[in-house]
PLY file of the C-alpha trace (Angstrom):
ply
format ascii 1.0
element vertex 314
property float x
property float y
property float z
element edge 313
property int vertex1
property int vertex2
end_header
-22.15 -36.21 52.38
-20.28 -39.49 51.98
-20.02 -39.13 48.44
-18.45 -36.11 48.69
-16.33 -36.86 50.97
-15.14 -40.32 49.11
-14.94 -38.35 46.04
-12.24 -35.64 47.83
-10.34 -38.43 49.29
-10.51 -40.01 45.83
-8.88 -36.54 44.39
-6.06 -36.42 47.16
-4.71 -40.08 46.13
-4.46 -39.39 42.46
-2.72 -35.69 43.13
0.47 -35.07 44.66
1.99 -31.85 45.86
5.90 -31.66 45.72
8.63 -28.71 47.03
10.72 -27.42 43.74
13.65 -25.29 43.51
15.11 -23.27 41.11
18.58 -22.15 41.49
19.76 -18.48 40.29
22.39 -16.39 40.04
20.90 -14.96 43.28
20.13 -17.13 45.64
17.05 -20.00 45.60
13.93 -19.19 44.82
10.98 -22.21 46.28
7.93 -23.62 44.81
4.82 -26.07 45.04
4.39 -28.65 42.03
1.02 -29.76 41.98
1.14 -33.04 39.48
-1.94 -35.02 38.86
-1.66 -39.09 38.48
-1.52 -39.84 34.92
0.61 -42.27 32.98
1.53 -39.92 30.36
3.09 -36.20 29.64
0.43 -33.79 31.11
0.67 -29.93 30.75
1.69 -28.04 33.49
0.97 -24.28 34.07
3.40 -21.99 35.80
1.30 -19.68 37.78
2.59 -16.09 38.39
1.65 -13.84 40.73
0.50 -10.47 40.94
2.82 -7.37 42.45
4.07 -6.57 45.67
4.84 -9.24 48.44
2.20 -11.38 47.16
3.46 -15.25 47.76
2.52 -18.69 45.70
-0.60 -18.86 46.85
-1.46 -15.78 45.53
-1.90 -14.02 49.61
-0.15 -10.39 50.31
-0.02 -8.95 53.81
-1.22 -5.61 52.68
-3.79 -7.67 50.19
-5.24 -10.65 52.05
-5.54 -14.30 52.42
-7.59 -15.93 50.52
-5.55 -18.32 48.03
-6.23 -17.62 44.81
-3.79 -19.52 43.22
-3.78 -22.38 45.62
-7.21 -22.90 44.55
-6.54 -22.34 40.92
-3.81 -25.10 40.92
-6.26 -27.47 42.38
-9.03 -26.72 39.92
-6.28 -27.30 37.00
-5.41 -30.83 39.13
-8.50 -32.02 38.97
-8.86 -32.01 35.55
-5.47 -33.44 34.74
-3.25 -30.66 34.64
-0.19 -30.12 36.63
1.01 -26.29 37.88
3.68 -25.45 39.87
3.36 -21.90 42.03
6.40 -19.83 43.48
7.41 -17.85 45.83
8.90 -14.89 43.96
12.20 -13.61 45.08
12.40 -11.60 48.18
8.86 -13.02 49.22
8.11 -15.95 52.06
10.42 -18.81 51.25
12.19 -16.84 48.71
13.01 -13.71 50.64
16.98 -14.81 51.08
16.95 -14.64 47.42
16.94 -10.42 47.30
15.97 -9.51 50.82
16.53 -5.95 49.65
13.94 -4.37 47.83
16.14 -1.85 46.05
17.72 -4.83 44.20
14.07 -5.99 42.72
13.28 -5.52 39.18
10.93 -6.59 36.52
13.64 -7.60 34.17
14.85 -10.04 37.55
10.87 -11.43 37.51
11.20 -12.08 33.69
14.46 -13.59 34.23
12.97 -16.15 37.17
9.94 -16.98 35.48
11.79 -17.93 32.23
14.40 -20.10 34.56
11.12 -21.77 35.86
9.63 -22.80 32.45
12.59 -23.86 31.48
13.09 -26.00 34.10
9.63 -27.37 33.64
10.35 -27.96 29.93
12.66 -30.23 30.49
10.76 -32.35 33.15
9.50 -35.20 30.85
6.42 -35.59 32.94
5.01 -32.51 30.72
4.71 -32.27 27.38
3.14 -28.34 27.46
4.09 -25.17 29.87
1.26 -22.25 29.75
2.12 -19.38 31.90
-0.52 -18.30 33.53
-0.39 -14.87 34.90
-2.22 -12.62 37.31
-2.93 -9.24 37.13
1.11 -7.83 36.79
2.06 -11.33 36.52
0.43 -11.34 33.72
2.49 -8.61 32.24
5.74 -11.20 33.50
4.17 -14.01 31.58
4.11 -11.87 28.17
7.70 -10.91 28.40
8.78 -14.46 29.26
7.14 -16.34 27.16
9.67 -16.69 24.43
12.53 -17.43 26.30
10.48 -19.89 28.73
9.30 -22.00 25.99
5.78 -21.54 26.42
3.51 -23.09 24.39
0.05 -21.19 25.40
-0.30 -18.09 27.88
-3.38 -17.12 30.36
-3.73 -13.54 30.92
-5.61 -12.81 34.31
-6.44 -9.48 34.95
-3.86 -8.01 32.88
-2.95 -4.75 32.88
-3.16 -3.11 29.21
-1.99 0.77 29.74
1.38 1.94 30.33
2.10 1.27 33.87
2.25 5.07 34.61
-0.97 5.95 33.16
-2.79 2.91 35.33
-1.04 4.81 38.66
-2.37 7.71 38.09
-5.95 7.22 37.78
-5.62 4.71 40.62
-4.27 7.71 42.66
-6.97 10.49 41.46
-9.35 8.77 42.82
-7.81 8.37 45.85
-5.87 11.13 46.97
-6.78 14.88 47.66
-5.69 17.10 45.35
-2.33 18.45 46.86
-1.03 14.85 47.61
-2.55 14.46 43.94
0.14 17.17 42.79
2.80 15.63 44.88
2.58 12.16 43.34
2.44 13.40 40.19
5.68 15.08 40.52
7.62 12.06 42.10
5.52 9.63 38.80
6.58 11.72 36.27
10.73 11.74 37.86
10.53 8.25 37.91
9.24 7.60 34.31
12.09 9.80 33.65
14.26 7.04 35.45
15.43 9.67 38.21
14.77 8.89 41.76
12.96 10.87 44.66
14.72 11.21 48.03
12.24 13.35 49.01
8.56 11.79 49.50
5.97 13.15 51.92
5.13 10.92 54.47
0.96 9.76 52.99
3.05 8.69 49.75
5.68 6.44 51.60
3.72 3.19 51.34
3.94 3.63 47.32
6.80 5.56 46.64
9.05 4.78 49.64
13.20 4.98 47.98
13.60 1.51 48.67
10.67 0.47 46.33
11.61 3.14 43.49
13.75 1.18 41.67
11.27 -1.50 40.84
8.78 1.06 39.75
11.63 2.81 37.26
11.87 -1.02 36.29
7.71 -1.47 35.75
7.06 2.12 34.74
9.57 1.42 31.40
6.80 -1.81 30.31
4.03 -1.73 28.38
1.60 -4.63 29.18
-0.22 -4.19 25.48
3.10 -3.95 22.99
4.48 -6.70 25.47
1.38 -9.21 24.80
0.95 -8.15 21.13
4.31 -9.76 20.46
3.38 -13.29 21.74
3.67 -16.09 19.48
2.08 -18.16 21.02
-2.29 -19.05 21.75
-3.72 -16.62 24.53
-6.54 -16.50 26.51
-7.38 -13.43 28.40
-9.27 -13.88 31.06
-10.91 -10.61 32.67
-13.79 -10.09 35.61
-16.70 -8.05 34.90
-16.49 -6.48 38.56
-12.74 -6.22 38.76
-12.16 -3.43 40.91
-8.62 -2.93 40.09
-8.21 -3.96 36.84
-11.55 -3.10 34.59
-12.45 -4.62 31.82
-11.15 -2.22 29.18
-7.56 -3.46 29.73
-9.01 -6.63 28.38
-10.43 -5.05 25.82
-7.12 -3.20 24.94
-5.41 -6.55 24.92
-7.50 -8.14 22.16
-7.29 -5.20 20.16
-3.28 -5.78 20.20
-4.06 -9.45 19.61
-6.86 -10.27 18.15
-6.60 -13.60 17.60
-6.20 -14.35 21.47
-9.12 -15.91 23.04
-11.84 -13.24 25.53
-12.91 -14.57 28.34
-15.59 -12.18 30.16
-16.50 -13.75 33.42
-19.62 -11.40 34.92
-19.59 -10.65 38.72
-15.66 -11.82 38.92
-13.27 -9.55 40.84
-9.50 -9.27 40.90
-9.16 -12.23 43.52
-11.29 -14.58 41.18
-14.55 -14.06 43.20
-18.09 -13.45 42.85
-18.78 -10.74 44.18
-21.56 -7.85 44.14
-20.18 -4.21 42.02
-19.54 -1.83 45.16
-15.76 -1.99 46.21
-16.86 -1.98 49.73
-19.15 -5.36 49.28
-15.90 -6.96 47.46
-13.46 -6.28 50.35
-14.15 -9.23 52.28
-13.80 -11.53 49.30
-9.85 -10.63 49.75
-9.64 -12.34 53.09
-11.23 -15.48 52.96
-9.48 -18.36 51.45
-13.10 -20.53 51.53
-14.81 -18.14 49.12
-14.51 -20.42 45.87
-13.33 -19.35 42.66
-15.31 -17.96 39.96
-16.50 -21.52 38.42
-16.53 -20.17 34.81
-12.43 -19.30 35.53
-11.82 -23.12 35.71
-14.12 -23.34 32.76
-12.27 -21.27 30.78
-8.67 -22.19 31.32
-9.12 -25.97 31.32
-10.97 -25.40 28.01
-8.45 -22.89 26.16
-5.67 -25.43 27.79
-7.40 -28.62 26.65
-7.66 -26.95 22.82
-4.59 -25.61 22.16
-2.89 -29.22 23.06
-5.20 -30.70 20.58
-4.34 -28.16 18.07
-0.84 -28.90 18.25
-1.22 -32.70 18.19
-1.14 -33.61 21.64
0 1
1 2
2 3
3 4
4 5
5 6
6 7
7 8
8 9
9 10
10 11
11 12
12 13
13 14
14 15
15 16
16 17
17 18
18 19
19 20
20 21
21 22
22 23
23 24
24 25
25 26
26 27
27 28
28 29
29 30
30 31
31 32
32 33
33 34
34 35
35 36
36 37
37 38
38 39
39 40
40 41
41 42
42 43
43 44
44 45
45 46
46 47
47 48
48 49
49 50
50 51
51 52
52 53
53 54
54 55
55 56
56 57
57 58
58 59
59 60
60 61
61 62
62 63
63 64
64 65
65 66
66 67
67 68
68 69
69 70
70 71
71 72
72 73
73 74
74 75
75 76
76 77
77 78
78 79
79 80
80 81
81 82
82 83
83 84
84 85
85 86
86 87
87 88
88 89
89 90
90 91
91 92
92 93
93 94
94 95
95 96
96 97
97 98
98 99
99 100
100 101
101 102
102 103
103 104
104 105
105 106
106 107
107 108
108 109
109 110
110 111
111 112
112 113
113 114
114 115
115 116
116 117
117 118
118 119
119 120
120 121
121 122
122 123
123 124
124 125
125 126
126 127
127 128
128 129
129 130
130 131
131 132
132 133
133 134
134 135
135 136
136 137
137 138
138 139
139 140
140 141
141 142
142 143
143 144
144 145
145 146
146 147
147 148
148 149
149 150
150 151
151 152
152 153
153 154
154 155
155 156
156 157
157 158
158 159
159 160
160 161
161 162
162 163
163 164
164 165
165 166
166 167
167 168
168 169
169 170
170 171
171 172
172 173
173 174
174 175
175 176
176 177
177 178
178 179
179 180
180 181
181 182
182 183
183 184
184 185
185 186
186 187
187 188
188 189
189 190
190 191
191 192
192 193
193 194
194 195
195 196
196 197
197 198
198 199
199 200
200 201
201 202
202 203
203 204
204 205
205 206
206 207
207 208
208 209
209 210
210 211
211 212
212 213
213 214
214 215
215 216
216 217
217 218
218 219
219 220
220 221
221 222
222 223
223 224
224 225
225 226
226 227
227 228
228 229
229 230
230 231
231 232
232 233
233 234
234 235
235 236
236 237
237 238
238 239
239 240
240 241
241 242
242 243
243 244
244 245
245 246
246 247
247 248
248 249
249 250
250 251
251 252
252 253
253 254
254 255
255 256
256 257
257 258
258 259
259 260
260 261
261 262
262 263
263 264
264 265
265 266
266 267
267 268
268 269
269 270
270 271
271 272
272 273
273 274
274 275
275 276
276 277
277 278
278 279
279 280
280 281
281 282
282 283
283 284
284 285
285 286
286 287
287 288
288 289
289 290
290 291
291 292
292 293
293 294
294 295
295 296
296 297
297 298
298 299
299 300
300 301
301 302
302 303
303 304
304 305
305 306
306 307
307 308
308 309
309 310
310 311
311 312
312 313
């Protein structure tokens, strides 16, 4: 026990967790830079989160707390490499950014994450940015990664199929078949880029007006064309019992890449647990911010990290 416990006080003193801002056209969007002690350049990973209200440490109110990517920046810290997680805009900190829904879009996301990297380019304390993205942040890290500057990109439970097509199994396996037909109807408007005033009342929570311009925004991307244009070394990183995001869309991803690195992690979910199969035995994994992290996910990243600065002579 006192080993341990000299060895975590040991890890606090050489790791230091600053607030970062990032200034756009509107309004301030807030971060946490995680930045190991080291003497020279380190990488640094900007960590991007997944969709809805979910905040930098990777918790959503209608998703749970269990801080995914908190814990993910620390595992990255202790092995020397720095990260820096955001709120994203109209979320915690950065809700006076676009406190109105209706103005959110993914072309706004791609726009904030490549203002991030940017601004973590130029910090001489790194010499590498990876984006590392989860689940439809990983879909924001592909079509940033040019104009960020990235050098490498993490794919975590990346969505592969056309956002449209990923909705609508989600939904038939969810919804009885009327409210089946219904949300077909409003899905295929909105691919169409035309709105939906009218929205029975079960459907609200997913295709509420104030939401619907976002999901003309998302509905236009596809995660597999987006990801087979990057330039850059990929990892993609995918849980064997991902309830959300199956393994397939991994799969998918390396066919439109396949020189990116696979990374199958068995018994992983989508919060970057172990976990038994049955979505029922996972659920409690989403709430509880002492579960650790899949050990192999640290593996992985600090690995395909670690290699592709040696590979470009760093």
């Amino acid at each position: 026990m006192s080993l341990t416990l000299i060895t975590g006080l040991a890890q606090a003193s050489t790791t230091r967790q600053l607030p970062l801002s990032l200034d756009t056209d509107q309004g301030t969007l807030y971060g946490s830079l995680l930045v190991p002690q080291s003497d020279t350049p380190v990488p640094v990973a900007l960590l991007i989160a997944g969709s809805g209200p979910t905040d930098r440490d990777g918790n959503n109110p209608a998703g749970g707390h269990n801080d995914a990517l908190k814990k993910l920046a620390q595992v990255l810290a202790r092995n020397g490499i720095a990260s820096l997680r955001y709120d994203k805009r109209g979320v915690a900190a950065s809700s006076k950014a676009t406190p109105d829904e209706r103005n959110l879009s993914v072309e706004r996301y791609v726009t904030d994450a490549e203002g991030w990297g940017q601004l973590l380019k130029r910090d001489p304390r790194f010499d590498r940015l990876i984006l590392v993205g989860h689940s439809e942040g990983a879909l924001i890290a592909s079509l940033a990664a040019a104009r960020s500057g990235a050098d490498a990109l993490v794919s975590i439970a990346g969505p592969a199929y056309p956002i449209g097509q990923v909705l609508d199994a989600q939904l038939a396996m969810r919804l009885p078949p009327a409210q089946l037909a219904q949300s077909r109807r409003i899905l295929a408007s909105l691919i169409r880029g035309q709105e939906q005033a009218d929205v029975p009342d079960p459907l609200q929570v997913l295709f509420r007006p104030s939401v619907q311009p976002y999901l003309i925004s998302l509905l236009r991307q596809n995660p597999a064309e987006a990801f087979a244009a990057l330039e850059i070394p990929a990892l993609i990183v995918q849980g064997g019992h991902d309830a959300q995001v199956g393994v397939d869309n991994a799969e998918i991803l390396k066919q439109a890449k396949p020189e990116a690195e696979l990374a199958l992690i068995p018994g992983m979910n989508h919060v970057m647990r172990i976990t038994p199969l049955p979505w029922q035995e996972q659920l409690a994994s989403y709430n509880d911010p002492q579960l650790p992290l899949a050990r192999a996910l640290g593996e992985h990243i600090v690995r395909f990290i670690r290699s592709s600065t040696e590979q470009n002579g760093r």
